[in-house]
N, C-alpha and C positions, 0 to 999 in steps of 0.2 A: 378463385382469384382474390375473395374478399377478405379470405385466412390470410395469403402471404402481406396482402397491404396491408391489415390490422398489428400483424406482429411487425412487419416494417416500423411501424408508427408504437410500438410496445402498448400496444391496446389488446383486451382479451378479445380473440375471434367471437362471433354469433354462432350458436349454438344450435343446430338444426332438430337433432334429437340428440334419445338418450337409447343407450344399448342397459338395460336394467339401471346402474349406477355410472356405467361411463358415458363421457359427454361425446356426440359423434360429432364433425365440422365438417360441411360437404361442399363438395366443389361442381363445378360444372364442368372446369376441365380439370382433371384428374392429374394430369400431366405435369402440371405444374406444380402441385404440392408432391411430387413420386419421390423426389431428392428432399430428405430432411439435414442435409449437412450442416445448413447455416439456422436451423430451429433449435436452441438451447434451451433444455427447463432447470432450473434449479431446484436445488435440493425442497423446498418449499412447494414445489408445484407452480411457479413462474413464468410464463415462456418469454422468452429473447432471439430478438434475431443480430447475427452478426452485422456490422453495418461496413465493411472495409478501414476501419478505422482502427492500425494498426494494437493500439494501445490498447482500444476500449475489445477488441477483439479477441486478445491475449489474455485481458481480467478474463473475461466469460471463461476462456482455457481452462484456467487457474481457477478461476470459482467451482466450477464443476470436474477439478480435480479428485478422484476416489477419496483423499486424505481432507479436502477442506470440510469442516464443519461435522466431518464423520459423516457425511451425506453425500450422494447423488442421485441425480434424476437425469432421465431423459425422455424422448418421444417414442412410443409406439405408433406403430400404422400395422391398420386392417380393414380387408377390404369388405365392404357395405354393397350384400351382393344386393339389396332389396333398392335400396336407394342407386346404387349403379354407382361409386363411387367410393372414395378414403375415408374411412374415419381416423382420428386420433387420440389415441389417452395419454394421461400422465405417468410418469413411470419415477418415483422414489422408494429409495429405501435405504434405515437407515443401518449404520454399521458402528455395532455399540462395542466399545472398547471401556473395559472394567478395571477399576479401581483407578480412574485417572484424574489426576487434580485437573479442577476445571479452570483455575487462572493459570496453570502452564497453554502454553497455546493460545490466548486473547489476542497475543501481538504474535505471530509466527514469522512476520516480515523481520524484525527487531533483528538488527547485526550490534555486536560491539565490535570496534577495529583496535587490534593491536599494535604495538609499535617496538623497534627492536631487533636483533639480529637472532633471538631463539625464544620460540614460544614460553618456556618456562621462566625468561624471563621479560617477559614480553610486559609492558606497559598498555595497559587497555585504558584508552583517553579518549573515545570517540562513541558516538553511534552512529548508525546508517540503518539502510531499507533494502531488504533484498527487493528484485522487481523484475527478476526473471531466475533462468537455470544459471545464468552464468555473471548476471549483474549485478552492485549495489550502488543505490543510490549514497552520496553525504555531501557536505560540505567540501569545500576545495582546500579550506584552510586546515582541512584533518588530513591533507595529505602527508605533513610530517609533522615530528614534535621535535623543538629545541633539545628536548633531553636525551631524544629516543631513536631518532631519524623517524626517516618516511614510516606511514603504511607499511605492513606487512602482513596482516591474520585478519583475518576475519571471520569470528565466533558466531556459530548462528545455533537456533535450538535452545537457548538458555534462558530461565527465568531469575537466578541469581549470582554470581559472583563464585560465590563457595558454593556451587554445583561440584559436585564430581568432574576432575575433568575429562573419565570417559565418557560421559553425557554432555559435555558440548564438541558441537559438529566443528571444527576448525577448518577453513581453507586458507590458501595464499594467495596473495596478492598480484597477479600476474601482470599487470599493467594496470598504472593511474592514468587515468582522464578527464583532465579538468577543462569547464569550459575556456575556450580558446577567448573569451574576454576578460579572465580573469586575471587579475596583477597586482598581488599582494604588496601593501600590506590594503590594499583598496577592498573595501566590502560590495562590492558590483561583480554579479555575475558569480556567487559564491555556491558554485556547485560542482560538483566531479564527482563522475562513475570512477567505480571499480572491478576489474575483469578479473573474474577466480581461476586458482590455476586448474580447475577439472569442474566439471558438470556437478550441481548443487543436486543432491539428491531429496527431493520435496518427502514430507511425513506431514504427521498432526502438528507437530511443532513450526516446522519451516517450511513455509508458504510462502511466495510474492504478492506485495500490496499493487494495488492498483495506481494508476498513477492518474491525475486530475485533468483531462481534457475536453469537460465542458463547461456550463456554467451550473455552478451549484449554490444549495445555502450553506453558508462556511463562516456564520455570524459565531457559532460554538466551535472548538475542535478541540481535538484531543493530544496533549505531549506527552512522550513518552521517551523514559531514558534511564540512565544508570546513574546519575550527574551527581554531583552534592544532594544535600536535604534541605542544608539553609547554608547565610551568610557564616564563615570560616568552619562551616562540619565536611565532614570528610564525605570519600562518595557510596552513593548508597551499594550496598549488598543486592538487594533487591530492585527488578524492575519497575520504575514508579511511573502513575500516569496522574494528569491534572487538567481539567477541561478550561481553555482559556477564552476570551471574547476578542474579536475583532474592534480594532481600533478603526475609525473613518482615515479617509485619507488626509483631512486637514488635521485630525490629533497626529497620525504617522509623521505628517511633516514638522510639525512642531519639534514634535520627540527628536528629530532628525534633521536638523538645520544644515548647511555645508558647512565640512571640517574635513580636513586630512583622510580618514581612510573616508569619507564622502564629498567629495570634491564637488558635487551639487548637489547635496541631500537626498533626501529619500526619492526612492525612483519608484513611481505606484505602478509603471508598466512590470518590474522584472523583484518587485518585492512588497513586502504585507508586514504589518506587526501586529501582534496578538498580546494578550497579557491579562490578568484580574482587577476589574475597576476597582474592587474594593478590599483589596487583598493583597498580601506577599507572594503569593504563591508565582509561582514559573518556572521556569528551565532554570538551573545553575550548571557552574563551571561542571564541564563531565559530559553533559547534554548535549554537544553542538556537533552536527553532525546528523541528527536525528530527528523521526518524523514529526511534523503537525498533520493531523490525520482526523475523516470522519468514518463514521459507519457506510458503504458504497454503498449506492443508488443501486447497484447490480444486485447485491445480494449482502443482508444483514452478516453477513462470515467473514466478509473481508471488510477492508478497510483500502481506503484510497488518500494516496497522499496529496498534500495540498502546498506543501511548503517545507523545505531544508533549512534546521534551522544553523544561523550564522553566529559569530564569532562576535559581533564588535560590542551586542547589548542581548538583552535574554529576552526582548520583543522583535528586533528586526530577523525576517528572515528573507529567504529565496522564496519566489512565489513559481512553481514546477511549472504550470501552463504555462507558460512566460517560455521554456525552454524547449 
């Protein structure tokens, strides 16, 4: 009983013996640890247990995916005839794949969405987050472009621009989904999924990020996009990322007094702004649409999203728990 409460609570079990080098965990009733369905280890040796919590239950899926991080782990069980009960080991191993650049794959979640009536000539003006087989997270206001129309593609797999483009994964756009509070040209509630037109086939490359559903530390994170480089350059070729700091809620509000597309200013319940105290650095035009992200608490492989970032400044975003 004292195993399944420990990992309840993500505490390493107590340790009864050892079988030479594996750690045995004994029960008293047996029964209860018989079913390991909901016991997750990671690739690290980890253990987790699922908690019914759809979101946080899905990362685990996705973490201990064959393709994330070139690793998987799970639990073995064997029976401890001497003790009259279950032991359990750890079970990793990894799965090396040669000659691979190792900053392809950092961000595997990473969509750019295109725009347009045919891929070749498609306008790629956004980023987003993949966050399931069949989802992406962005912005609402990426749902079309003046120049280009709505949504249409979305590029997953890709670390630059001039990739080849049999090396990026392309889906369609099957349906937008923006939040039902959303009413441009208003920056509130500035987020909408997007449904692919077939099943997103996961590799080393494209993976789902985790999405933010508890309380974390989120004073640093990480932007990442396609966007400009600086004030009037063009957008980057290459993936770029830049670690930003949180701003307190009374800097936010400051920054974000009431005006037109913020009819009461900044709203700390349903948005955040991030940015460099002492520096240029941030998201530019290109960017919006795309994650603020840390390293997950689940597992150093993935990344969890914190925030969609918005359209009206390169600090104000969507704050995901919120939704």
């Amino acid at each position: 009983m004292q195993y399944v409460e420990d990992l309840q609570k993500r505490r390493y079990p107590q340790i009864c013996s050892y079988d030479v080098k594996k750690p045995i965990v004994c029960c008293s009733d047996c029964k209860l640890v018989n079913d390991t369905r909901n016991v997750l280890v990671d690739a690290t040796g980890l253990h987790y247990y699922k908690t019914g919590v759809k979101a946080y239950d899905k990362c685990l899926e996705y973490i201990l995916d064959e393709a994330s991080c070139d690793l998987w782990g799970g639990v073995r069980k064997y029976l401890d005839e001497d003790q009259g009960c279950y032991g359990y080991t750890d079970v990793a191993v990894l799965a090396v794949a040669k000659g691979m650049d190792v900053e392809r794959g950092e961000y595997p979640h990473m969509a750019l969405l295109g725009f347009g009536d045919a891929v070749e000539t498609a306008e790629w003006l956004c980023g987003g987050s993949l966050i399931s087989h069949r989802f992406v997270l962005t912005a609402a206001h990426c749902m079309s472009s003046r120049s280009a129309g709505p949504v249409s593609y979305i590029a997953l797999g890709i670390l630059k621009r001039s990739d080849p483009p049999e090396t990026w994964q392309i889906y369609g756009v099957k349906h937008i989904i923006p939040h039902p509070g959303y009413k441009a040209p208003s920056k509130y509630h500035d987020i909408a999924l997007l449904l692919t037109d077939r099943w997103v086939q996961f590799s080393r490359y494209v993976l789902p990020a985790c999405l933010h559903t508890e309380e974390i530390d989120a004073s640093e994170a990480t932007a990442t996009g396609w966007g400009a480089l600086g004030n009037r350059q063009g957008l980057s070729d290459t993936l770029q990322s830049v670690v930003l700091s949180a701003y307190s809620e009374e800097e936010c509000s400051s920054f974000y007094p009431p005006h037109r597309h913020l009819v009461n200013g900044y709203n700390h319940t349903t948005q955040m702004c991030y940015g460099d105290k002492d520096d240029t650095r941030d998201t530019c035009e290109g960017d919006s649409g795309g994650p603020l992200q840390i390293r997950s608490s689940i597992s150093s492989c993935a990344s969890t999203i914190i925030e969609c970032s918005s359209g009206i400044d390169r600090d104000l975003r969507s704050a995901v728990r919120a939704f």
